[in-house]
C-alpha positions as CSV (number, residue, x, y, z in Angstrom):
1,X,-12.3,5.5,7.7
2,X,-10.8,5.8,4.0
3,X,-8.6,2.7,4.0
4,X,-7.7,3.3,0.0
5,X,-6.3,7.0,1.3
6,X,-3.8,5.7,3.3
7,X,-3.1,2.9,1.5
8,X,-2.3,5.1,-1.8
9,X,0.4,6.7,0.9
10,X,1.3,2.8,1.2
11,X,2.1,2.4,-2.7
12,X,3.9,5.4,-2.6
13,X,6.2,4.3,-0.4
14,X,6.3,0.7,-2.7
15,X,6.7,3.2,-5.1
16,X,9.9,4.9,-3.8
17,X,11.8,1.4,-3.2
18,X,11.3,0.2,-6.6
19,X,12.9,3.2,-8.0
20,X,16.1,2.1,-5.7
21,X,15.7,-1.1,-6.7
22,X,14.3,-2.6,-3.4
23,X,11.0,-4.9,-3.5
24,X,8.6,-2.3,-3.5
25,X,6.3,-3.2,-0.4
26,X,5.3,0.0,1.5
27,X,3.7,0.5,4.6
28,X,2.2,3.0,6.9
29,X,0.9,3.4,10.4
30,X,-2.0,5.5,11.3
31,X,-3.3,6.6,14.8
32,X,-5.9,8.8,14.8
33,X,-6.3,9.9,11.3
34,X,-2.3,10.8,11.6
35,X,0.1,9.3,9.5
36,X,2.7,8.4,12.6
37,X,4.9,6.5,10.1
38,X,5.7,5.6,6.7
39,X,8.1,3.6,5.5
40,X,9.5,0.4,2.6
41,X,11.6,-2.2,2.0
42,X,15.3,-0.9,2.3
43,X,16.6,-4.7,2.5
44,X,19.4,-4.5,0.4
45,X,20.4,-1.0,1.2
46,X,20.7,-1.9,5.0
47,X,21.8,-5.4,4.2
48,X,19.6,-6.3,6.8
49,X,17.2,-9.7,6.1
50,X,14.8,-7.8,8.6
51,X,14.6,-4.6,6.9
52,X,11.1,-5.1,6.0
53,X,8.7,-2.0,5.8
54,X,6.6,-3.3,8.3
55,X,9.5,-3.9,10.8
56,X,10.9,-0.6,10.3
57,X,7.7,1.8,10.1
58,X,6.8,-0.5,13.5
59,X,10.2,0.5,15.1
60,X,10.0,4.1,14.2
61,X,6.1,4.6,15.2
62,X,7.1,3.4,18.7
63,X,9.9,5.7,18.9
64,X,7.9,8.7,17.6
65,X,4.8,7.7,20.4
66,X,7.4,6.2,23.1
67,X,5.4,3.4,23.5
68,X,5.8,0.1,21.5
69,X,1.7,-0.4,22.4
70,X,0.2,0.3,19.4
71,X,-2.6,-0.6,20.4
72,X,-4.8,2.1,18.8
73,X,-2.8,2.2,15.4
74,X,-4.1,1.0,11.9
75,X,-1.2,-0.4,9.7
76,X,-1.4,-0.2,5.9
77,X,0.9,-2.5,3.8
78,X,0.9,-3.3,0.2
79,X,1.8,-6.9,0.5
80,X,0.4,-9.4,2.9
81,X,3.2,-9.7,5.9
82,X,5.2,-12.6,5.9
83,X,5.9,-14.6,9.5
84,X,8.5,-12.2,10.4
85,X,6.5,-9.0,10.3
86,X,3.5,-11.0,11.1
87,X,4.8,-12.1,14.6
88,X,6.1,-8.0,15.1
89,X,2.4,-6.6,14.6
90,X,1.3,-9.4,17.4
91,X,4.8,-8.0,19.9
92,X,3.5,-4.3,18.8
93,X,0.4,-4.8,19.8
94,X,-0.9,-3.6,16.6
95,X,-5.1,-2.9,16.7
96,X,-5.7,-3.5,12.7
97,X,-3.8,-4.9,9.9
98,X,-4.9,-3.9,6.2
99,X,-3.3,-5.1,3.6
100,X,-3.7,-4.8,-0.3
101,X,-2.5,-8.1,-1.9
102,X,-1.9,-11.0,-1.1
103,X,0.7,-13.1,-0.9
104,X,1.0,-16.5,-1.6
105,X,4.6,-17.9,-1.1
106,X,5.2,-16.4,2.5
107,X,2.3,-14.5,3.6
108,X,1.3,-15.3,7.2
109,X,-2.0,-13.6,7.9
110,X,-4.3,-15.3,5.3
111,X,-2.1,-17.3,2.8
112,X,-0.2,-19.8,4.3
113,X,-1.0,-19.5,8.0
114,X,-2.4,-16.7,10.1
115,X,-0.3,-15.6,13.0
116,X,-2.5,-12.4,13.8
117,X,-5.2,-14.0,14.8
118,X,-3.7,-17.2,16.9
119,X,-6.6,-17.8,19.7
120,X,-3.3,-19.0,22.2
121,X,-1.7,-15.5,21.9
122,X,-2.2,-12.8,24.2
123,X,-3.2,-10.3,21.2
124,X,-5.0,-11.0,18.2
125,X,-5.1,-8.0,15.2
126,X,-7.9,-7.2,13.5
127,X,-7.3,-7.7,9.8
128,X,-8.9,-6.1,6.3
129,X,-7.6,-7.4,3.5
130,X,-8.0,-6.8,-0.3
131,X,-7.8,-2.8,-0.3
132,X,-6.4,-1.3,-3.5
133,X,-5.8,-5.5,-4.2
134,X,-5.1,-4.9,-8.2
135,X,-2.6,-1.6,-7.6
136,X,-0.5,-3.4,-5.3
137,X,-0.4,-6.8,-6.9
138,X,1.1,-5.2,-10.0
139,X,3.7,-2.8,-8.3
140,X,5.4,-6.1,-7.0
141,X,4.5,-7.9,-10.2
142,X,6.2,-5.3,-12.5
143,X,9.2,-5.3,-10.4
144,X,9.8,-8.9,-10.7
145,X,9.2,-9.5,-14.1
146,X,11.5,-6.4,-14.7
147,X,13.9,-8.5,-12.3
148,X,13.6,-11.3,-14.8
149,X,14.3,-9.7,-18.2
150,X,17.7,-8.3,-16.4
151,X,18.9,-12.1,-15.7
């Protein structure tokens, strides 16, 4: 499996949310070489605090498979999910997490804690990490240093 393929699809999507000014974190879910969802950030668009990209592309892969197993799915996302999205792969039932960087204030798979893999839960998530690493650390750094200068 390619894991830098669909995570390019990932940054595109991080990509498309920094143009509208949203924190450009992208993801995508994959089930069987099939790109079932794709989605980013649309936070302040929706004013909704859990408009996150993985929250969303998770909501509209169930929909689109009518099952909110995903089991069998592979989800690509530019930033390390923070406790929020974290704890919605584990309810999803997600099979594998890859992520490109990572993320140090709020991240919840490797950074600060590691909710995907909790041994008491029911359903752990496989997890790569590190794919396309540089790429997706600098979308999110560009965005907020571009952030800064407008203060």
């Amino acid at each position: 499996m390619e894991h830098s393929l669909y995570m390019r699809q990932a940054l595109a999507e991080a990509q498309k949310a920094y143009k509208v000014g949203e924190v450009p974190i992208g993801a995508v879910l994959v089930v069987d070489g099939q790109i079932i969802a794709a989605g980013h950030d649309l936070r302040e668009l929706l004013k909704d605090a859990s408009a996150h990209a993985e929250i969303l592309v998770l909501r509209e892969a169930a929909q689109r498979l009518g099952d909110w197993r995903l089991n069998d799915a592979t989800l690509y996302v530019t930033v390390e999910p923070c406790a929020m999205c974290a704890g919605a792969i584990v309810q999803f039932r997600v099979g594998r997490l890859v992520y490109g960087a990572p993320n140090n204030k709020s991240g919840s798979v490797d950074s600060v804690m590691d909710i995907v893999r909790q041994p008491g839960f029911n359903h752990q998530v496989e997890v790569i990490a590190g794919v396309l690493e540089d790429e997706c650390r600098e979308i999110i750094r560009s965005f907020f240093k571009e952030k800064r200068k407008l203060k």
